[in-house]
C-alpha positions as CSV (number, residue, x, y, z in Angstrom):
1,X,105.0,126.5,83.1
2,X,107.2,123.5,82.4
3,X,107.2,122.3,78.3
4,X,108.5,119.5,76.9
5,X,108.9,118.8,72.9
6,X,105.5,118.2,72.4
7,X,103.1,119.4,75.0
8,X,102.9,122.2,76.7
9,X,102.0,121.6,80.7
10,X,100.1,124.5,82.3
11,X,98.0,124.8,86.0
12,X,96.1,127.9,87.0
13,X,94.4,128.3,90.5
14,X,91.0,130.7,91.0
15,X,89.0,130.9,93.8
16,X,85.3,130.3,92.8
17,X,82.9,131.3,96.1
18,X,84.4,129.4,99.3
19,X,86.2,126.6,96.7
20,X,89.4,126.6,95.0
21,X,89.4,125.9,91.4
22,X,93.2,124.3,90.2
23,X,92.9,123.4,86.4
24,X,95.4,121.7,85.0
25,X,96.3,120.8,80.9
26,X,98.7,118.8,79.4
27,X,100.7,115.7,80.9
28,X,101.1,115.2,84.2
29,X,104.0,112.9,85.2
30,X,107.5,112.9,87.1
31,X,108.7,116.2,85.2
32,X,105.1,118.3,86.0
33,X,104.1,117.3,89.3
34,X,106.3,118.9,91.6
35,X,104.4,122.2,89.8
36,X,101.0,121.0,90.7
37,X,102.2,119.8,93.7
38,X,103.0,123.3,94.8
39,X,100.1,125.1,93.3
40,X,97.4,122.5,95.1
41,X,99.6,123.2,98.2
42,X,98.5,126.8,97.8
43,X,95.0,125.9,97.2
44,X,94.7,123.2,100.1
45,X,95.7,126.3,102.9
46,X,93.7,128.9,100.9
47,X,90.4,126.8,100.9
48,X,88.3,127.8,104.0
49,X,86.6,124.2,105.1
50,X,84.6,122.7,104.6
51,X,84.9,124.0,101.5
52,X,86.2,122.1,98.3
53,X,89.4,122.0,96.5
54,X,88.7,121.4,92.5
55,X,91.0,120.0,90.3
56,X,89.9,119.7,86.8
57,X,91.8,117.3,85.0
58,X,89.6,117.6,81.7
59,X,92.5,119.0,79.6
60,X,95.1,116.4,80.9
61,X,96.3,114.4,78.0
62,X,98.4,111.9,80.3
63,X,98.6,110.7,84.1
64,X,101.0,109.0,85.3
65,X,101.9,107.2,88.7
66,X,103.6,110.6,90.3
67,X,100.2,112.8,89.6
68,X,98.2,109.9,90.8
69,X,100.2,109.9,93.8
70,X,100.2,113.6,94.4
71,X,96.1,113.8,94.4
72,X,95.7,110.9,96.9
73,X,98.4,112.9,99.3
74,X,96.1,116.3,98.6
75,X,93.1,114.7,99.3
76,X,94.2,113.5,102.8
77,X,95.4,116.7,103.4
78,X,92.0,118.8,102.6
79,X,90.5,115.6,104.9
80,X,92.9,116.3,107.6
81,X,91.8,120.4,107.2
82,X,87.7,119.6,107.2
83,X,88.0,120.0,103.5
84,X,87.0,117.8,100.2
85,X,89.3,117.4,97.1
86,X,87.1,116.9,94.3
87,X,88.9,115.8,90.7
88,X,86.7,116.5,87.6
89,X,87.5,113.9,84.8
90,X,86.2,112.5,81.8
91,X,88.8,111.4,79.4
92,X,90.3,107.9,78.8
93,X,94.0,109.5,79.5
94,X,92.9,110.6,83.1
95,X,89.9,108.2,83.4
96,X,91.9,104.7,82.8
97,X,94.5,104.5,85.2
98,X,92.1,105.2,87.7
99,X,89.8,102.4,87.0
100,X,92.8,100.2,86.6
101,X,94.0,101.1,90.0
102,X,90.1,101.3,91.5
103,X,90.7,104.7,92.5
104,X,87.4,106.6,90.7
105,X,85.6,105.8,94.2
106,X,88.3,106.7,96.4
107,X,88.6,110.4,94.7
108,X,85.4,110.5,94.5
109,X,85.9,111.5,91.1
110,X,82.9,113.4,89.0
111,X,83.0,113.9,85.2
112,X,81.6,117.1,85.4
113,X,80.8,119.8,87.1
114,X,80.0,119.0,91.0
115,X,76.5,120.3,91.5
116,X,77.7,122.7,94.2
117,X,79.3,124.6,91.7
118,X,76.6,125.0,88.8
119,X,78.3,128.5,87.9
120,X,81.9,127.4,87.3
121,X,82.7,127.8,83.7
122,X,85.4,125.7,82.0
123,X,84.9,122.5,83.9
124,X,82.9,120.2,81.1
């Protein structure tokens, strides 16, 4: 768990049925995503296609360019694998930068919890 002054930065990974659950808190930038990075690497080879891998970004307070980055490279690798990578969102810190970018389509990103999933508990 990497900490700065202010906010603490934590990921945890569950497998929930065939998916893999990866929720993330805090502020993903330059200094945090070489730890997601490695935990959605985990998740990406332990997800059995077609399968999903989640990442709920509800509790992410910040996202930067590197975390951006870092979900567009794991979603081409669970599309490379016969897999999905779904991001759950629905804050302004997550939600704007995005939009900005026009990338809500392109990650197909949901607010909530995808409807495959109604038993998941924690993702709003």
């Amino acid at each position: 768990m990497h900490t700065d002054d202010q906010i603490p930065f934590r990921t945890t990974s569950e497998s929930v049925g065939a998916a893999v659950v990866v929720r993330v808190a805090g502020e993903l930038d330059c200094s945090t995503a070489e730890e997601l990075s490695l935990l959605l690497d985990g998740a990406v080879l332990a997800v059995d296609p077609p399968a999903p891998v989640v990442v709920d970004l509800t509790d992410v307070a910040f996202l930067g360019a590197q975390g951006i980055g870092l979900l567009l490279e794991h979603q081409d690798e669970c599309l490379r694998r016969g897999s999905e990578l779904v991001v759950v969102a629905n804050t302004a810190a997550v939600l704007r930068p995005l939009q900005v970018l026009e990338l809500t389509d392109v990650l197909g990103v949901r607010s909530g919890v995808p409807e495959f999933m109604p038993g998941v508990s924690g993702l709003a």
